[in-house]
PyMOL commands that place a pseudoatom at each C-alpha (Angstrom):
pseudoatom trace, name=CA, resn=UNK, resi=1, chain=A, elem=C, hetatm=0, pos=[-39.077, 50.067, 3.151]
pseudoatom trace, name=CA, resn=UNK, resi=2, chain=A, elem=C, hetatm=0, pos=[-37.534, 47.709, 0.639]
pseudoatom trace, name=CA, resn=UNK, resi=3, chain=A, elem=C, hetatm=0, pos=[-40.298, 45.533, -1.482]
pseudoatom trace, name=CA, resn=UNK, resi=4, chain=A, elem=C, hetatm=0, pos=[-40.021, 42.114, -1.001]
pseudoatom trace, name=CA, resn=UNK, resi=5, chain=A, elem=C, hetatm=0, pos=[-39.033, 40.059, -3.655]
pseudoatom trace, name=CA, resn=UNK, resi=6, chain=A, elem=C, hetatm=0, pos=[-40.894, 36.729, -4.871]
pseudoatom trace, name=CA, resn=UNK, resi=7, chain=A, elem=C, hetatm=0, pos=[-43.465, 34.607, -3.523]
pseudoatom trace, name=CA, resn=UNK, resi=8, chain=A, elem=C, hetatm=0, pos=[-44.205, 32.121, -0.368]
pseudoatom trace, name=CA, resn=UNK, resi=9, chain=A, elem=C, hetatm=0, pos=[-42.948, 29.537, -2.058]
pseudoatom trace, name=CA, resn=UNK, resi=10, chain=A, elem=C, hetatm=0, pos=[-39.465, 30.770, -2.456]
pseudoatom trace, name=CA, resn=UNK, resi=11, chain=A, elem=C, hetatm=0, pos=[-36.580, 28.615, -2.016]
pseudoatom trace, name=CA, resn=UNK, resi=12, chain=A, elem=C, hetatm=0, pos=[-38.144, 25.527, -1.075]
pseudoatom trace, name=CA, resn=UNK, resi=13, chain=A, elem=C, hetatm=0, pos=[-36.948, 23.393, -4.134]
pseudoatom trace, name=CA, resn=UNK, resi=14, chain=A, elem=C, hetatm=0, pos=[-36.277, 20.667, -2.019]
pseudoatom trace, name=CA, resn=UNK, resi=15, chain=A, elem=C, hetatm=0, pos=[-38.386, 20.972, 0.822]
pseudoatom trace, name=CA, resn=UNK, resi=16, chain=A, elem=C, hetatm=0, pos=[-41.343, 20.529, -0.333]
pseudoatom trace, name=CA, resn=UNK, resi=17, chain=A, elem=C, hetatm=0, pos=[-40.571, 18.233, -3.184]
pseudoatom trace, name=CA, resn=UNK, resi=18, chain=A, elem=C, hetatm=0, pos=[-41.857, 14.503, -3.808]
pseudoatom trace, name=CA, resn=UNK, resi=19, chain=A, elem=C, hetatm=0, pos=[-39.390, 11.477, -4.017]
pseudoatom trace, name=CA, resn=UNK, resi=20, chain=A, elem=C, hetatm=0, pos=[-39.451, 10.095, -7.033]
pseudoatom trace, name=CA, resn=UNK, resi=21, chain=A, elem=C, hetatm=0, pos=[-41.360, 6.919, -5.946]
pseudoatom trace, name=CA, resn=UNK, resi=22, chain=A, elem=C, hetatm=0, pos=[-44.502, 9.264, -4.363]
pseudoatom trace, name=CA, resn=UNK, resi=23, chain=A, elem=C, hetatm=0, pos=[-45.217, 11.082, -7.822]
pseudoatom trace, name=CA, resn=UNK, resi=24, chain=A, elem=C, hetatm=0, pos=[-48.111, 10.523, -9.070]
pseudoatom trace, name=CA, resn=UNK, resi=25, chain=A, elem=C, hetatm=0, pos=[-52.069, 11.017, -8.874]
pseudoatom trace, name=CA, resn=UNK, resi=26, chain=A, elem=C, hetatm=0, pos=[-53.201, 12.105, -5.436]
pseudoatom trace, name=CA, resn=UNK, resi=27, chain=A, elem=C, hetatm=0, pos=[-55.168, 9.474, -3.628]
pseudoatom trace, name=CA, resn=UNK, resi=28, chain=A, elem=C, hetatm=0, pos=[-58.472, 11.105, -2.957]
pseudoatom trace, name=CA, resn=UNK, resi=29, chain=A, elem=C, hetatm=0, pos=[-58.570, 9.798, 0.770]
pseudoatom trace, name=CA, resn=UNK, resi=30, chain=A, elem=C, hetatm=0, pos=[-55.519, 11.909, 1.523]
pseudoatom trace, name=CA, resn=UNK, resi=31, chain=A, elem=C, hetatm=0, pos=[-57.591, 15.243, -0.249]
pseudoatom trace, name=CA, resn=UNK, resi=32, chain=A, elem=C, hetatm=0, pos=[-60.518, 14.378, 2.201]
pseudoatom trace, name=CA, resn=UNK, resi=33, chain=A, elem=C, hetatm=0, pos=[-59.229, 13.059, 5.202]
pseudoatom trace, name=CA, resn=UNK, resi=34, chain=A, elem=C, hetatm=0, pos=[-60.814, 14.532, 8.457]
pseudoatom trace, name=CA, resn=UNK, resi=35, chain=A, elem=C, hetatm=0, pos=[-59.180, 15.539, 11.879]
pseudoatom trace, name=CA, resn=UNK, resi=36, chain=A, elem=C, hetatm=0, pos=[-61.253, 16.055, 15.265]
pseudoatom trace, name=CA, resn=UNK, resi=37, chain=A, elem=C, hetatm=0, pos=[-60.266, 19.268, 17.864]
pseudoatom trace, name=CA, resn=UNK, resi=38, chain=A, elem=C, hetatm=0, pos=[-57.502, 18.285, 19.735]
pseudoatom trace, name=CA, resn=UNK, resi=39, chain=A, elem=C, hetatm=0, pos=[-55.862, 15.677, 17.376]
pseudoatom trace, name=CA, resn=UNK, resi=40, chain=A, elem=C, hetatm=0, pos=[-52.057, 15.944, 16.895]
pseudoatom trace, name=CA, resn=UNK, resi=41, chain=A, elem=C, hetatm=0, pos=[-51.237, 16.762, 12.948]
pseudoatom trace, name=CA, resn=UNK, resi=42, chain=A, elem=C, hetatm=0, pos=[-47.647, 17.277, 11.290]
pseudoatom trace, name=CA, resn=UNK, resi=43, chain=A, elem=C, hetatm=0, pos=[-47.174, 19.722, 8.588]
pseudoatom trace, name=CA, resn=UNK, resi=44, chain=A, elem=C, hetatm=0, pos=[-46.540, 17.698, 5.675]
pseudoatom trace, name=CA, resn=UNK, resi=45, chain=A, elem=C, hetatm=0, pos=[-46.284, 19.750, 2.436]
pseudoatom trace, name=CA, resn=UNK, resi=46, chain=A, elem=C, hetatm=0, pos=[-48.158, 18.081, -0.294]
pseudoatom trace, name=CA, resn=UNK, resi=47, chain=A, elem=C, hetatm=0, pos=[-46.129, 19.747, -3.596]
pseudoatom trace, name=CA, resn=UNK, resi=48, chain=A, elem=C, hetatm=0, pos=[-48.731, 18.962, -6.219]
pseudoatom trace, name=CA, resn=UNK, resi=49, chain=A, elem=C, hetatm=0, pos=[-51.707, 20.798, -4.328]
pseudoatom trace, name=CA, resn=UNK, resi=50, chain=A, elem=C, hetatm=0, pos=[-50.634, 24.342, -4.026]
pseudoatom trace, name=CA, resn=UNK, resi=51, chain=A, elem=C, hetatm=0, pos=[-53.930, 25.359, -1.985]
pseudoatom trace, name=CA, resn=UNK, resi=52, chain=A, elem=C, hetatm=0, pos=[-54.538, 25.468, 1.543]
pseudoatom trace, name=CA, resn=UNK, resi=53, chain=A, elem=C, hetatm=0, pos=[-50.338, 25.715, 1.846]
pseudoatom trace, name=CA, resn=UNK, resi=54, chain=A, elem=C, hetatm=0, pos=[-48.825, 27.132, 4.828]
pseudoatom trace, name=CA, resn=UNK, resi=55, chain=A, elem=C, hetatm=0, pos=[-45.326, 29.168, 5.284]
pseudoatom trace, name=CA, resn=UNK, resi=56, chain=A, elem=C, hetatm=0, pos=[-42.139, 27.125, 4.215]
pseudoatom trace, name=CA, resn=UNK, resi=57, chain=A, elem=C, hetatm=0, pos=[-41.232, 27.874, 7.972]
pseudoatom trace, name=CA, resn=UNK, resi=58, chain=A, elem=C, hetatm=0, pos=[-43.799, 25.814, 9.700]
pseudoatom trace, name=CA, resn=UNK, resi=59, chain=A, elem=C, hetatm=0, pos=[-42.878, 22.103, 7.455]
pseudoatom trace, name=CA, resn=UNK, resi=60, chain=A, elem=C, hetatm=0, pos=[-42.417, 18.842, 9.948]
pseudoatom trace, name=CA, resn=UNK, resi=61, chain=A, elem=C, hetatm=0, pos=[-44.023, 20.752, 12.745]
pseudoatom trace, name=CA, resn=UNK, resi=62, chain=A, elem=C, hetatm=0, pos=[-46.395, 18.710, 14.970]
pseudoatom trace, name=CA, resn=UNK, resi=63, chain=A, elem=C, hetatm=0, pos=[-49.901, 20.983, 15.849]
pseudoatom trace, name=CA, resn=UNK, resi=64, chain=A, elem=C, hetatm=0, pos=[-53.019, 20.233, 17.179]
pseudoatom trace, name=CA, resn=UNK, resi=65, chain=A, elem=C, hetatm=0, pos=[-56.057, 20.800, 15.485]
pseudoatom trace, name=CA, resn=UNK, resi=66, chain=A, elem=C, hetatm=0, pos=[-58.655, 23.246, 16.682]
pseudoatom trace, name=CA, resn=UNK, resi=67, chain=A, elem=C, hetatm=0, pos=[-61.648, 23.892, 14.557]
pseudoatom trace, name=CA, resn=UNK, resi=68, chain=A, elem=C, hetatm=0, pos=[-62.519, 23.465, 10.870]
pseudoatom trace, name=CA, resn=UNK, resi=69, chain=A, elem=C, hetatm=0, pos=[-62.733, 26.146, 8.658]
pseudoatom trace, name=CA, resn=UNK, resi=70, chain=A, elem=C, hetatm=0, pos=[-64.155, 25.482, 5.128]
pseudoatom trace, name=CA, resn=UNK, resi=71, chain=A, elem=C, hetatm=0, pos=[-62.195, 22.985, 4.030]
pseudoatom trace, name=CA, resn=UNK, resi=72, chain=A, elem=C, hetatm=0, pos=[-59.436, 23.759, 5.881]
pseudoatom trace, name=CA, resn=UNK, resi=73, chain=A, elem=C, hetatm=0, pos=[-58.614, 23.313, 9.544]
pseudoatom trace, name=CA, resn=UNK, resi=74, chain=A, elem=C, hetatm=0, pos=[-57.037, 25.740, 12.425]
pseudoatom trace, name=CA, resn=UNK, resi=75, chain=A, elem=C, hetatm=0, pos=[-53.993, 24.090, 13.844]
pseudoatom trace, name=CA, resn=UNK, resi=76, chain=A, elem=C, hetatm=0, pos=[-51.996, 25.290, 16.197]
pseudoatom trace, name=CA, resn=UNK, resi=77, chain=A, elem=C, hetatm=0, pos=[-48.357, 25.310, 16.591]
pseudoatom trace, name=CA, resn=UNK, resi=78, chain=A, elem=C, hetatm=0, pos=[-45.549, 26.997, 18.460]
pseudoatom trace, name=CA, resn=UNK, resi=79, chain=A, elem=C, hetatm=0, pos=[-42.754, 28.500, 16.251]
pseudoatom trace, name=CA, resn=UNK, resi=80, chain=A, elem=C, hetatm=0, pos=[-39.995, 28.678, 18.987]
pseudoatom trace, name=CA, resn=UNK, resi=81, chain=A, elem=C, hetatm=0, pos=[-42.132, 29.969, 21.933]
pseudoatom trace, name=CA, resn=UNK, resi=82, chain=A, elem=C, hetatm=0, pos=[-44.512, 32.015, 20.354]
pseudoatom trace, name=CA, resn=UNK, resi=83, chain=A, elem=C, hetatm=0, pos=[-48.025, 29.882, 19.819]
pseudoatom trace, name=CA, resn=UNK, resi=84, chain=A, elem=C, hetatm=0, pos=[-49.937, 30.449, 16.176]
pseudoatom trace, name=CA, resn=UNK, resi=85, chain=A, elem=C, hetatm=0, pos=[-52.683, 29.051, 14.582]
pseudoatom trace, name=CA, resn=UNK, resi=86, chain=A, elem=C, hetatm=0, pos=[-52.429, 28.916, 10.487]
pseudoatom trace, name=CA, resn=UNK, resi=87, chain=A, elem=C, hetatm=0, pos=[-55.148, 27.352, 8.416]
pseudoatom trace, name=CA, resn=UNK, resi=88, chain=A, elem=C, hetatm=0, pos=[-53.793, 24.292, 6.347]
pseudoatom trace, name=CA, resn=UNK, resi=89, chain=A, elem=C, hetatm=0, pos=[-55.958, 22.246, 4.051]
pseudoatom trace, name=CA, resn=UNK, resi=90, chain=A, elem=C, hetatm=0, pos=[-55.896, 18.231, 4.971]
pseudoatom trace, name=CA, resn=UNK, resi=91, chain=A, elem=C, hetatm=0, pos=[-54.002, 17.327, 2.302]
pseudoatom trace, name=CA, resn=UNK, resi=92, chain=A, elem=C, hetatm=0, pos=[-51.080, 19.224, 4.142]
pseudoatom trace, name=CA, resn=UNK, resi=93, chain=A, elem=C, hetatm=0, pos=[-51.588, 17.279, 7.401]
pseudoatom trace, name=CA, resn=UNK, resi=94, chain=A, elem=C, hetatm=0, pos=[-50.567, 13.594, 8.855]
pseudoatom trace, name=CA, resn=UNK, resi=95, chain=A, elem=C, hetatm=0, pos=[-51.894, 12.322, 11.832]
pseudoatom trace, name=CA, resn=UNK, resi=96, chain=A, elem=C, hetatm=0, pos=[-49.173, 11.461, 14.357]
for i in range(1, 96): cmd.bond("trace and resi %d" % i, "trace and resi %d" % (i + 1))
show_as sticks, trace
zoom trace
């Protein structure tokens, strides 16, 4: 097997990057927003807060959230027809 080279965060330079008018401090409603089971979430990379980040893959996908874990939640999305359920933090997610 070949070893894979570089992180999860590889070649996303502009995908998960801020405009120019968003940079800033992080509002701390956005850091502790909280979702109910069954709510419909988009995966919305949040660049400055590297935890609780999911694959580069799964950005602008709409999931519904299943149950909290931590701090994080369960949501669960279908990438093409195959359903998964990745744990995102809240600062990650928008409610649609």
């Amino acid at each position: 097997m070949v070893k894979r080279i570089g992180t999860a965060r590889t070649k996303t330079r502009h995908k998960f990057q801020k405009s120019q008018r968003d940079k800033g401090k992080l509002p701390l409603t956005k850091y502790f927003q909280t979702f109910e089971e069954g709510e419909k979430v988009v995966l919305k990379a949040e660049p400055s807060c590297n935890s609780g980040l999911y694959f580069p893959r799964f950005h602008g996908k709409v999931g519904v959230v299943g149950a909290k874990r931590g701090k994080c939640y369960e949501v669960g999305i279908k990438d093409f027809t195959k359903p998964k359920t990745i744990i995102v933090h809240p600062v990650h997610l928008k409610r649609v």
